[in-house]
Backbone as CSV, one residue per row, in Angstrom:
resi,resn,N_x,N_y,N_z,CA_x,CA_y,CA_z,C_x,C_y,C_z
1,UNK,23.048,-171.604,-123.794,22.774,-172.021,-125.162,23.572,-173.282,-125.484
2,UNK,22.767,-174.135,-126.116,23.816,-175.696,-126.225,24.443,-175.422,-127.294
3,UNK,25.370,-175.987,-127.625,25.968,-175.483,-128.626,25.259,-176.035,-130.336
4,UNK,25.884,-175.797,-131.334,25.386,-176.301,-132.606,25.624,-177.586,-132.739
5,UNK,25.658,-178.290,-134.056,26.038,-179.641,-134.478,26.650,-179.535,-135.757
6,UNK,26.443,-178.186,-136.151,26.679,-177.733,-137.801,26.876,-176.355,-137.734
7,UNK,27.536,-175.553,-138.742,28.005,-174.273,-138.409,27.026,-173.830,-140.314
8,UNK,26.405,-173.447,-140.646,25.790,-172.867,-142.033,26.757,-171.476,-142.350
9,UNK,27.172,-171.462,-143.472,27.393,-169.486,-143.631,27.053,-169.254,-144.957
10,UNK,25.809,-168.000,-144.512,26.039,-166.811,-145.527,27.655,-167.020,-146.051
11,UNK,27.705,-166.748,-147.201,29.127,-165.943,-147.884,29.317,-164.906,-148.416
12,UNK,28.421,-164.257,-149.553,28.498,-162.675,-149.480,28.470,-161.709,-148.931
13,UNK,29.517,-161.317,-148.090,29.366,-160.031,-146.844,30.133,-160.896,-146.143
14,UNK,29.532,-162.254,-145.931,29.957,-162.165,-144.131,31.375,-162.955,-144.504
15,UNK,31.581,-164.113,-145.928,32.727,-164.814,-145.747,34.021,-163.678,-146.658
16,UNK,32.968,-163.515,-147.823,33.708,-162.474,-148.467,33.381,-160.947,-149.027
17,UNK,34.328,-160.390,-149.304,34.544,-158.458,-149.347,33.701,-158.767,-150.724
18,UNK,32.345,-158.606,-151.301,31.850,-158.751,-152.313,31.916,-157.197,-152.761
19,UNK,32.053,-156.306,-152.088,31.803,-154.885,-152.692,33.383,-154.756,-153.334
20,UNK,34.137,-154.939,-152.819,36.031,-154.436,-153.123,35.710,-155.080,-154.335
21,UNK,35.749,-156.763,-154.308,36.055,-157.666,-155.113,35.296,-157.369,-156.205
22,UNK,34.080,-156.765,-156.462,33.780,-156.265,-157.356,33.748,-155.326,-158.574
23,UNK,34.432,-154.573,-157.714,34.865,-153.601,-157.442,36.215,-153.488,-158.388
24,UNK,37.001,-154.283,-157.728,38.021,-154.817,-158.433,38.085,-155.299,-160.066
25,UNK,36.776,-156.712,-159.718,36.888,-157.455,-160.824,36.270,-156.269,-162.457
26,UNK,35.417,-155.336,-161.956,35.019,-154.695,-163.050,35.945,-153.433,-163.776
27,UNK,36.780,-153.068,-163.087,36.709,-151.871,-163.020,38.018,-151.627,-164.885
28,UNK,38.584,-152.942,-165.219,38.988,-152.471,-166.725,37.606,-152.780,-167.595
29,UNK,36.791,-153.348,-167.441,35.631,-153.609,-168.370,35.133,-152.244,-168.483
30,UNK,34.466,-151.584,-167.281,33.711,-150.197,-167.484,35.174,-148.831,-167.849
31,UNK,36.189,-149.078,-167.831,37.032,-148.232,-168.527,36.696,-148.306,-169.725
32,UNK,36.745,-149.724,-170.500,36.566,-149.916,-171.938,34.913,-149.433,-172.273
33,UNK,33.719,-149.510,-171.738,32.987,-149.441,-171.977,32.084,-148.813,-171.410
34,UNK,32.279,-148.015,-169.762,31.460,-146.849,-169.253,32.715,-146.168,-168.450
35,UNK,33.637,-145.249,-168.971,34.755,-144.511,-168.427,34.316,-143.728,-168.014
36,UNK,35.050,-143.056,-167.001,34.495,-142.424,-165.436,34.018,-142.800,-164.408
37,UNK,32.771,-144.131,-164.741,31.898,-144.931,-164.169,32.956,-145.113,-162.754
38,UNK,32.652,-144.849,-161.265,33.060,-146.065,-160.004,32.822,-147.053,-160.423
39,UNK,34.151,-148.325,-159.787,33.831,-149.144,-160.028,33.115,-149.488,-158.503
40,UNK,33.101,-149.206,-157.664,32.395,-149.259,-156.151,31.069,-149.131,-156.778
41,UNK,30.995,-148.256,-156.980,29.413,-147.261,-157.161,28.477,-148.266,-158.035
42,UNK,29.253,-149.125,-159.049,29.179,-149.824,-160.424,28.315,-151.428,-159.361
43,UNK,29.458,-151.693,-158.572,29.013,-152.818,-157.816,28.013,-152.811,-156.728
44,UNK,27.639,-151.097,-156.221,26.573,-151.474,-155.674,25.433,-151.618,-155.849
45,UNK,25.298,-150.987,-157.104,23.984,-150.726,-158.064,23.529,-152.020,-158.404
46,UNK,24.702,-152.892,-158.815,24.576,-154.250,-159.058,24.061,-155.150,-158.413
47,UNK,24.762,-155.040,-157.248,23.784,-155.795,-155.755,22.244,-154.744,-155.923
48,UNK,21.971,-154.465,-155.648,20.686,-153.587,-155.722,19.588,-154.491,-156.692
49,UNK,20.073,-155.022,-157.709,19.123,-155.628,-158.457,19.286,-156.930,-158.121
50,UNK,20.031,-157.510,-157.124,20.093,-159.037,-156.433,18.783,-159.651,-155.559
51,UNK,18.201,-158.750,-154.970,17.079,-159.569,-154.569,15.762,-159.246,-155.282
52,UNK,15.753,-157.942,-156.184,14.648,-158.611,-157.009,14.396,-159.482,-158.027
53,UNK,15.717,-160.283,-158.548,15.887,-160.974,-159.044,15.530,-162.113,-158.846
54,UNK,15.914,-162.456,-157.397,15.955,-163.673,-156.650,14.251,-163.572,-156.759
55,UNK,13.615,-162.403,-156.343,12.272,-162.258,-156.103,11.375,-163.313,-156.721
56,UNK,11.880,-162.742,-157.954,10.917,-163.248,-159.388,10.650,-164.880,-159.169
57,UNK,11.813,-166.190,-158.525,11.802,-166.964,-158.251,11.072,-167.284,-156.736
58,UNK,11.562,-166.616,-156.179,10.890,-166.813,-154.496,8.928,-166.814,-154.913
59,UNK,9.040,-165.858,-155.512,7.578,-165.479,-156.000,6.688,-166.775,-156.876
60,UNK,7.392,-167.080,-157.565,7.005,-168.231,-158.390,6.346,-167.335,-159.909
61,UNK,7.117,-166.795,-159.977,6.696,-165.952,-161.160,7.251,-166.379,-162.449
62,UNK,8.882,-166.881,-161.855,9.563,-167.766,-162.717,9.791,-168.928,-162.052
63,UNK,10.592,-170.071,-162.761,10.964,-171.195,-162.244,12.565,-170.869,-161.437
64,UNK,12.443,-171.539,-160.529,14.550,-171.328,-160.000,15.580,-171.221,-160.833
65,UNK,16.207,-170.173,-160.882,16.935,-170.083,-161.546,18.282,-169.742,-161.168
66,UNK,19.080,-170.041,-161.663,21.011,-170.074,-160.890,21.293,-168.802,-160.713
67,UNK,22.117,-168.320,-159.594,22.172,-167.231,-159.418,23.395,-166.960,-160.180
68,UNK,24.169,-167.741,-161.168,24.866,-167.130,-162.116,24.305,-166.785,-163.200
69,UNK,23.537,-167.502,-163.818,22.225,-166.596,-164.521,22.089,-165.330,-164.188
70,UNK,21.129,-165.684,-163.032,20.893,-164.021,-162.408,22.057,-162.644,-162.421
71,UNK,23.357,-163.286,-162.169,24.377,-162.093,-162.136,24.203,-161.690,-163.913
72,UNK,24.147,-162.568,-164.710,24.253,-162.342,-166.309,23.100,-161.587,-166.885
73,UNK,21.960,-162.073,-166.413,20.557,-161.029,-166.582,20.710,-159.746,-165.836
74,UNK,21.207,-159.655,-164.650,21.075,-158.035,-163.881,22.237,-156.971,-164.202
75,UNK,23.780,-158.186,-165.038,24.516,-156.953,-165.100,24.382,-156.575,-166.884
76,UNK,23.750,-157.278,-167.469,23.196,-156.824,-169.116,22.201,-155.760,-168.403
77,UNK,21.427,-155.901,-167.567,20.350,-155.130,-167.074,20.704,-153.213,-166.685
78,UNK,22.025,-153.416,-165.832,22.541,-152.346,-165.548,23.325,-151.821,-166.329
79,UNK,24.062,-152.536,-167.315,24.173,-151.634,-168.791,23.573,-151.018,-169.234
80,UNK,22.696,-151.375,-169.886,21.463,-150.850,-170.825,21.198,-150.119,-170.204
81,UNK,20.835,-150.143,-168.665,19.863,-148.664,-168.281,20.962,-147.861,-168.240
82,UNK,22.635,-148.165,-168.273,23.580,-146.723,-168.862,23.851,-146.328,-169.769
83,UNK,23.236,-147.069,-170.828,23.318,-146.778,-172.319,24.308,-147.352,-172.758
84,UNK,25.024,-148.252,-172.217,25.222,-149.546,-173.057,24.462,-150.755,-174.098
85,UNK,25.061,-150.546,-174.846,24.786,-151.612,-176.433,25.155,-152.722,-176.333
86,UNK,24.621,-153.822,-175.127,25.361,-155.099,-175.344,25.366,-156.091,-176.218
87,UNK,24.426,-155.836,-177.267,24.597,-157.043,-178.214,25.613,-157.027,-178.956
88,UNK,26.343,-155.258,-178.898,27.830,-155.335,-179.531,28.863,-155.240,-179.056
89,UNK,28.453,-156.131,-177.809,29.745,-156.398,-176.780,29.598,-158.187,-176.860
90,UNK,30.880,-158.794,-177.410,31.204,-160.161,-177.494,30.735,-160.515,-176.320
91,UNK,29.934,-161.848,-176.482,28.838,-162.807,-175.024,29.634,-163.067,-174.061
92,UNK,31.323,-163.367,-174.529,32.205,-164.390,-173.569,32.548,-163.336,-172.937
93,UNK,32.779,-161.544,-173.458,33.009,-160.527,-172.121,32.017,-160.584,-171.586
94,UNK,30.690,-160.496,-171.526,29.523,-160.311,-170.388,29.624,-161.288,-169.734
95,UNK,29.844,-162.594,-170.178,29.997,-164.123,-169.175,31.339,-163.725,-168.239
96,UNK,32.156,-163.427,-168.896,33.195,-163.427,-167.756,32.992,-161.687,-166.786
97,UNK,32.190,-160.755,-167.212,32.151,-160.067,-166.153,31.404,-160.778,-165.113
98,UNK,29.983,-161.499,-165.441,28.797,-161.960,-164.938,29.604,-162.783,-163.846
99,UNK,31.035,-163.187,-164.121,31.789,-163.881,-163.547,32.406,-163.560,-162.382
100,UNK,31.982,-162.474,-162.386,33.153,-161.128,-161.273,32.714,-161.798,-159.702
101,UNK,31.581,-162.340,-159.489,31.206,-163.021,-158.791,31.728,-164.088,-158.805
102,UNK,32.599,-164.827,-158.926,33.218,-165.896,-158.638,34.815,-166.156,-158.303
103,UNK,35.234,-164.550,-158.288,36.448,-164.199,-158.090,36.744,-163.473,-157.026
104,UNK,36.284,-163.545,-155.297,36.031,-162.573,-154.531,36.946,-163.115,-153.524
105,UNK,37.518,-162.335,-152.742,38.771,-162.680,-151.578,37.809,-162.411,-150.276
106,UNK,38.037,-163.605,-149.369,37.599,-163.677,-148.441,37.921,-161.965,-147.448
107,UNK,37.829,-161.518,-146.412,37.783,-160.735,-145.605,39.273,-161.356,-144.558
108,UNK,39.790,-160.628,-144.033,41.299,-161.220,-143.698,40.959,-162.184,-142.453
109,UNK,39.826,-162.470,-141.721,40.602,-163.481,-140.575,39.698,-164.722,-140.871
110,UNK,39.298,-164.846,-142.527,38.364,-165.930,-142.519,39.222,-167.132,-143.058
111,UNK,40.486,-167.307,-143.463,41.049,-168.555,-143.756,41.018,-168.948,-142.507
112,UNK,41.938,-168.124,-141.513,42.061,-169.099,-140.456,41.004,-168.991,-139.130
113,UNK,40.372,-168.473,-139.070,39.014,-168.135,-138.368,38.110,-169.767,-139.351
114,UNK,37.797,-169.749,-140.581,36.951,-170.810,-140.160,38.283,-172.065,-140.245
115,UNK,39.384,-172.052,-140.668,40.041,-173.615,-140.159,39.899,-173.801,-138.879
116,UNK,39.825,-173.106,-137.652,39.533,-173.053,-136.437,38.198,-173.483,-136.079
117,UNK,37.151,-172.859,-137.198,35.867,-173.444,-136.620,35.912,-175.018,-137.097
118,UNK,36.355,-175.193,-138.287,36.079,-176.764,-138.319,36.751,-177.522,-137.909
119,UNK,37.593,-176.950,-136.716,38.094,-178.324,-136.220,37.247,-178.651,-135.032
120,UNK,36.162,-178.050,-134.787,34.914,-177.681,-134.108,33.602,-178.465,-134.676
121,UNK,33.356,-177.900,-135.757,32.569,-178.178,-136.375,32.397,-178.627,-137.799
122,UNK,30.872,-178.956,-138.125,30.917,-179.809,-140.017,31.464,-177.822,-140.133
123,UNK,31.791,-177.558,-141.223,31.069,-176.012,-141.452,30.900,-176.073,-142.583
124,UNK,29.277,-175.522,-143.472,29.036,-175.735,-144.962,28.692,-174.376,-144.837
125,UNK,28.176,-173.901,-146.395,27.617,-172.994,-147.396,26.222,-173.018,-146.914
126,UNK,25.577,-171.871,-146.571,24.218,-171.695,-146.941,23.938,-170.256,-147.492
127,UNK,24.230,-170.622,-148.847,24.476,-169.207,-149.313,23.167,-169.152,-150.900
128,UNK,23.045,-168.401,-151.101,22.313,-167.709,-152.374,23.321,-168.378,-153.719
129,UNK,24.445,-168.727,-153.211,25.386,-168.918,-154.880,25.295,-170.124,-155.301
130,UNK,24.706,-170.346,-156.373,24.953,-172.026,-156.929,26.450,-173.136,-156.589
131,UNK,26.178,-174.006,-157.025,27.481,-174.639,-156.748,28.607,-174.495,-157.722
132,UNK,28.347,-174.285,-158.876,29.812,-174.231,-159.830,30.139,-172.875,-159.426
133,UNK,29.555,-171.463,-158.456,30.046,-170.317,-158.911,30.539,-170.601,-157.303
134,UNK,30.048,-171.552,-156.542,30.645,-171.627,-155.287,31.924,-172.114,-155.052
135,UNK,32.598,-173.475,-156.332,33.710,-174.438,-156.419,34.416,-173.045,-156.672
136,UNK,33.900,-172.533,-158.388,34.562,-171.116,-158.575,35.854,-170.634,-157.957
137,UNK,35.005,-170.117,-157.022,35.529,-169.139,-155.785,35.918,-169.562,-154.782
138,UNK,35.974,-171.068,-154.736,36.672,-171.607,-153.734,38.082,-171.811,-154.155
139,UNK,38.192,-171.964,-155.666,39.524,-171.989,-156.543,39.979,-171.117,-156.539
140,UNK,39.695,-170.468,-156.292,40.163,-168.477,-156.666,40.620,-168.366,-155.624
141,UNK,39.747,-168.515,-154.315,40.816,-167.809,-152.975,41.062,-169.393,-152.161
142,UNK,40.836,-170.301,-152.334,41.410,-171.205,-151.296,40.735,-171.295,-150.026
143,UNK,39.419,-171.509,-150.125,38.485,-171.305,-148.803,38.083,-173.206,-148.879
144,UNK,37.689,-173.448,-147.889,37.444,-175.035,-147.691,36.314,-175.460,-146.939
145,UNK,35.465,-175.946,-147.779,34.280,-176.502,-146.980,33.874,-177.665,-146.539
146,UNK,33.480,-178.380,-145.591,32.671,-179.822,-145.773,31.720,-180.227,-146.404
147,UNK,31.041,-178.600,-147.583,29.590,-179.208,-148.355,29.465,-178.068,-148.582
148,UNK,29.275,-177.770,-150.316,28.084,-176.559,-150.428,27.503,-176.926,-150.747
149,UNK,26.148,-176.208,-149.361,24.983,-176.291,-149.627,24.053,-174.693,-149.713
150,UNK,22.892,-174.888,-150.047,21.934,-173.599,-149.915,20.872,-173.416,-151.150
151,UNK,21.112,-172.737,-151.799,20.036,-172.357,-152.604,19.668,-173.463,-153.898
152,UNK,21.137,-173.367,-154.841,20.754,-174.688,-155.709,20.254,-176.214,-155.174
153,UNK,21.093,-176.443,-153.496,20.155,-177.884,-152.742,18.982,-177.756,-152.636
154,UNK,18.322,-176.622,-151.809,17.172,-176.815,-151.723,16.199,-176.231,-152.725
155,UNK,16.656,-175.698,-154.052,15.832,-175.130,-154.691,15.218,-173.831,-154.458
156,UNK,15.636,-173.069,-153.749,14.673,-172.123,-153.322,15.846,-170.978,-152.621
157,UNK,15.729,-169.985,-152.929,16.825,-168.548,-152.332,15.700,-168.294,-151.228
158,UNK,17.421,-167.741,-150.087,17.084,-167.250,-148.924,16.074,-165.850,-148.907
159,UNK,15.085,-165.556,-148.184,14.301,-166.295,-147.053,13.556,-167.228,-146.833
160,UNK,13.433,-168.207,-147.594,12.052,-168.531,-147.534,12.417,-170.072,-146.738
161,UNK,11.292,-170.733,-146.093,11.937,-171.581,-145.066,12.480,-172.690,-145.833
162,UNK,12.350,-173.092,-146.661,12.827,-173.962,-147.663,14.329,-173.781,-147.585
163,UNK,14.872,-172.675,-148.011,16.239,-172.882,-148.064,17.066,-172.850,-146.829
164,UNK,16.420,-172.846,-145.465,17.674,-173.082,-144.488,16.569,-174.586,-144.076
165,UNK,15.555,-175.201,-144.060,15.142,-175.912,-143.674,15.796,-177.316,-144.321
166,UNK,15.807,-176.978,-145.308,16.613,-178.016,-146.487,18.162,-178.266,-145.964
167,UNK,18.737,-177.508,-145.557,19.686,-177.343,-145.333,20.056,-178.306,-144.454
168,UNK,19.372,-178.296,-143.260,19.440,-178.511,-141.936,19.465,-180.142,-142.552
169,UNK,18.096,-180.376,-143.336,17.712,-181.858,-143.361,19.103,-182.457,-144.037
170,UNK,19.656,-181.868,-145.242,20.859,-182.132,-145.517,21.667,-182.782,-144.684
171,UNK,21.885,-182.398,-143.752,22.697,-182.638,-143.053,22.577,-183.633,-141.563
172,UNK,20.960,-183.627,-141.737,20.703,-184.750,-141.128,20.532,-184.680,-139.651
173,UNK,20.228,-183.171,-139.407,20.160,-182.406,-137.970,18.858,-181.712,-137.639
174,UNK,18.601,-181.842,-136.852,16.906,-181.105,-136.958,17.703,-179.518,-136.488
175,UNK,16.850,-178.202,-137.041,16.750,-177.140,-137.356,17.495,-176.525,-135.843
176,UNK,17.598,-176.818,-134.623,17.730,-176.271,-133.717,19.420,-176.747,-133.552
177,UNK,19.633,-177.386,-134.089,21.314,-178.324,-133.891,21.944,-177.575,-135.103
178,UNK,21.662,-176.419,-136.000,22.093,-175.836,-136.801,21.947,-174.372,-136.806
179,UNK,23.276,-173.468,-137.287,24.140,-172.367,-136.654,24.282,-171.754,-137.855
180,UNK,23.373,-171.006,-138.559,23.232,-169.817,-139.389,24.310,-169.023,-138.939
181,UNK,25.708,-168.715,-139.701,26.583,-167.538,-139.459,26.409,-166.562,-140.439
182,UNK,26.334,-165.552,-140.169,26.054,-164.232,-141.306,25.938,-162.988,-140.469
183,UNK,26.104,-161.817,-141.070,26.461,-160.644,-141.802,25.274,-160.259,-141.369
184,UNK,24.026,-160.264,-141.601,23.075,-159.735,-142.386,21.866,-159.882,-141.206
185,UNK,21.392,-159.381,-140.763,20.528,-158.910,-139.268,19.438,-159.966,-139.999
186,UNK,18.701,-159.439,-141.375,17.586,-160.193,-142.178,17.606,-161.293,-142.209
187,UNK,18.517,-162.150,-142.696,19.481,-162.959,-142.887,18.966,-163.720,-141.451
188,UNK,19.466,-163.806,-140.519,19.547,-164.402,-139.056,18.374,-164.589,-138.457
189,UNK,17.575,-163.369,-139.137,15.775,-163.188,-138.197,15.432,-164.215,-138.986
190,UNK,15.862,-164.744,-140.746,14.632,-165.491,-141.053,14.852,-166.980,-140.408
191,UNK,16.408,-166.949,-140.724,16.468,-168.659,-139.573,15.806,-168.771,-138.542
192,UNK,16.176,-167.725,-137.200,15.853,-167.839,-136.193,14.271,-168.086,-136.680
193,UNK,13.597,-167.657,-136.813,12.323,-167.735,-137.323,11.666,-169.443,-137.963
194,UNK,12.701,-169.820,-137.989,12.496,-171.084,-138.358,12.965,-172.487,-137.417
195,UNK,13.789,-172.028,-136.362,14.285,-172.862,-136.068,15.579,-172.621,-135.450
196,UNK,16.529,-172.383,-136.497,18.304,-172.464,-136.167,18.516,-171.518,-135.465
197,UNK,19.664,-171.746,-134.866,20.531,-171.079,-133.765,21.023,-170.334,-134.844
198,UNK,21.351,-168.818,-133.952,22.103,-167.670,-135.036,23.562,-167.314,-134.310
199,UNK,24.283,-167.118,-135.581,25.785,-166.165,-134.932,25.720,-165.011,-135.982
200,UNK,25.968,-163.940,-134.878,26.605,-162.843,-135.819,27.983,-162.124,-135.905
201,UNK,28.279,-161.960,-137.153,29.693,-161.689,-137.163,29.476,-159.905,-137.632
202,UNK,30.416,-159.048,-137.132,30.184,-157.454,-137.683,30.817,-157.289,-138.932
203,UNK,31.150,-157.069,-140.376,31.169,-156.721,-141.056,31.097,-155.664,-141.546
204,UNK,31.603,-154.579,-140.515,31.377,-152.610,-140.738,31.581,-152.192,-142.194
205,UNK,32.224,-152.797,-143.027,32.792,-152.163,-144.401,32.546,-153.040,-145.461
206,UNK,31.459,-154.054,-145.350,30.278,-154.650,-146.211,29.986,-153.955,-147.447
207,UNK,29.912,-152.296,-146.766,29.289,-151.024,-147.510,29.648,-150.376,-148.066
208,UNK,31.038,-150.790,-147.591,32.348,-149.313,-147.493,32.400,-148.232,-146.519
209,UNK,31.872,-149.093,-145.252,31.405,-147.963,-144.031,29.953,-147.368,-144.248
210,UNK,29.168,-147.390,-145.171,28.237,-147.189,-144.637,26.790,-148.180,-144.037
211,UNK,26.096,-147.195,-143.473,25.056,-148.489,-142.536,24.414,-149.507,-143.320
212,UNK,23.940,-150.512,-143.067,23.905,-152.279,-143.531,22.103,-151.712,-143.952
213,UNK,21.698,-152.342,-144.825,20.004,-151.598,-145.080,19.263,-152.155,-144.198
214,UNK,19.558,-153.574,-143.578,18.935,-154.228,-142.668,18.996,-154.089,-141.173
215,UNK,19.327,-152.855,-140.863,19.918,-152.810,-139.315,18.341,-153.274,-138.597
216,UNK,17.270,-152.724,-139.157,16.232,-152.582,-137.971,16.003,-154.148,-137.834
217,UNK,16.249,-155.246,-138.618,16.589,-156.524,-138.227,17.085,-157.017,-136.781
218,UNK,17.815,-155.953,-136.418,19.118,-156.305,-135.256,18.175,-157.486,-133.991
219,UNK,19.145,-158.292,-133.428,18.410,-158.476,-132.526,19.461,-159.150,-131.073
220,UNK,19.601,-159.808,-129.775,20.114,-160.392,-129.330,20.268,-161.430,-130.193
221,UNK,21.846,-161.577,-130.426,21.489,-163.090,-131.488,21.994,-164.241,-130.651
222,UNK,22.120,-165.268,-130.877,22.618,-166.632,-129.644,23.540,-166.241,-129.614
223,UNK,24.698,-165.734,-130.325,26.172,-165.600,-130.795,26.588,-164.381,-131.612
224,UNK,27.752,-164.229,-130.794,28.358,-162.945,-131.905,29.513,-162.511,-131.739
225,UNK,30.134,-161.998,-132.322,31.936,-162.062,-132.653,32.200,-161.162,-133.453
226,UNK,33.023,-160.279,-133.342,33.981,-159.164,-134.641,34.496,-160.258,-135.834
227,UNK,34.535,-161.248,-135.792,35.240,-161.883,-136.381,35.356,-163.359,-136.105
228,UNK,35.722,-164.079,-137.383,35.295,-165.757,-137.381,36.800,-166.244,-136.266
229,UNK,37.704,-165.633,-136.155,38.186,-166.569,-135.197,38.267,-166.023,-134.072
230,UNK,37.485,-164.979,-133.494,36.846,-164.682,-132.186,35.371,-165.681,-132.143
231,UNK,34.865,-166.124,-132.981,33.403,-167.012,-132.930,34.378,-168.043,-132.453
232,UNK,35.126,-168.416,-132.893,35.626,-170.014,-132.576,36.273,-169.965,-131.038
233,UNK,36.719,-168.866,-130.575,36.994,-168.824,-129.316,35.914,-168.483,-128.703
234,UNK,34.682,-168.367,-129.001,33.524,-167.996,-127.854,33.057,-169.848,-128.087
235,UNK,32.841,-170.046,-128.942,32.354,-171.574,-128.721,33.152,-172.745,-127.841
236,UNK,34.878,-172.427,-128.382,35.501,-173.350,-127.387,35.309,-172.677,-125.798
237,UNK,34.909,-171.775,-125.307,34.795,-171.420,-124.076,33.392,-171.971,-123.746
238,UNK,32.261,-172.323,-124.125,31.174,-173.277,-124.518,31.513,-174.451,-124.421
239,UNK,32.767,-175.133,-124.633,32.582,-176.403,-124.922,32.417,-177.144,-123.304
């Protein structure tokens, strides 16, 4: 396999613990306002309404819309269906929960796992998150990119070939010189499917230990690693 020219990553799952961090970020809000509630349980329900959201856009049902939007429409969404009253909950608390997404800690070997890859490679964003919720969270934990790119560049949320195809052109590489890293079996089939070289990284506790919804995805992928700075030592053994 020749190697890449560009390294792409997923970030939810594969760069960062989105279930903990969620997890985390909610869990005095639903004291004040659904007590007892998990806050685990709270955040997965939440993801759950993430790709039909995205749907509505992929579909063309609506126009593109920011996936910080989207976190603000799906978690008013998952209130209400608990019998929460949000119009008598102040806007700037729902904005800053909607926010909980922009406050997420990478997974432990990804600071220095990707400083390792980029001294390798460009390495950007090809992620589902707009760019202000991407700077965000780059402020929050100190993660460093050469470019976010993905969904707000090309207009269009992952799968559809638009958003890793865009990507690629971004950057000024045709589709086969570019290295989809992610988490997510789905995720990897739709690149490969298009073009890019895939890496996969394992992510067992994505879930909290339990199985990934996408396993039957699985496939030989070009690349694969427990971890981003085991990827960077399979590539320098490549070089």
């Amino acid at each position: 396999m020749t190697l890449p020219k560009a390294l792409a990553f997923d970030v939810f799952g594969t760069v960062v613990d989105w279930r903990a961090g969620i997890a985390a970020q909610t869990a005095a809000f639903l004291e004040r306002h659904l007590p007892g509630t998990d806050p685990a349980e709270f955040a997965d329900a939440w993801r759950s309404l993430y790709q039909p959201a995205m749907e509505e856009c992929r579909s063309g049902r609506r126009p593109f819309t920011l996936l910080d939007e989207l976190h603000l429409e799906t978690v008013i969404q998952l209130l209400e269906h608990r019998g929460v009253k949000t119009a008598a909950i102040d806007g700037r608390e729902l904005l800053d929960l909607s926010h909980a997404w922009r406050r997420l800690q990478p997974w432990a070997d990804v600071p220095a796992g990707l400083a390792q890859l980029r001294e390798l490679f460009p390495v950007v964003t090809l992620s589902n998150a707009n760019i202000a919720l991407m700077i965000a969270m780059n402020r929050f934990n100190g993660l460093a990119w050469d470019a976010i790119l993905g969904a707000e560049v090309s207009r269009s949320y992952k799968p559809t070939a638009q958003a890793y195809l865009a990507t690629a052109a971004t950057l000024c590489v045709p589709p086969q010189d570019l290295c989809l890293v992610a988490c997510h079996h789905s995720d990897l089939a739709a690149a490969r499917s298009y073009g890019l070289q895939t890496a996969y990284i394992d992510r067992p506790m994505e879930y909290g230990g339990a199985p990934a919804p996408d396993a039957s995805y699985a496939q030989q992928w070009d690349w694969a690693a427990a971890d981003l700075q085991e990827l960077a030592s399979v590539f320098k053994r490549h070089r």
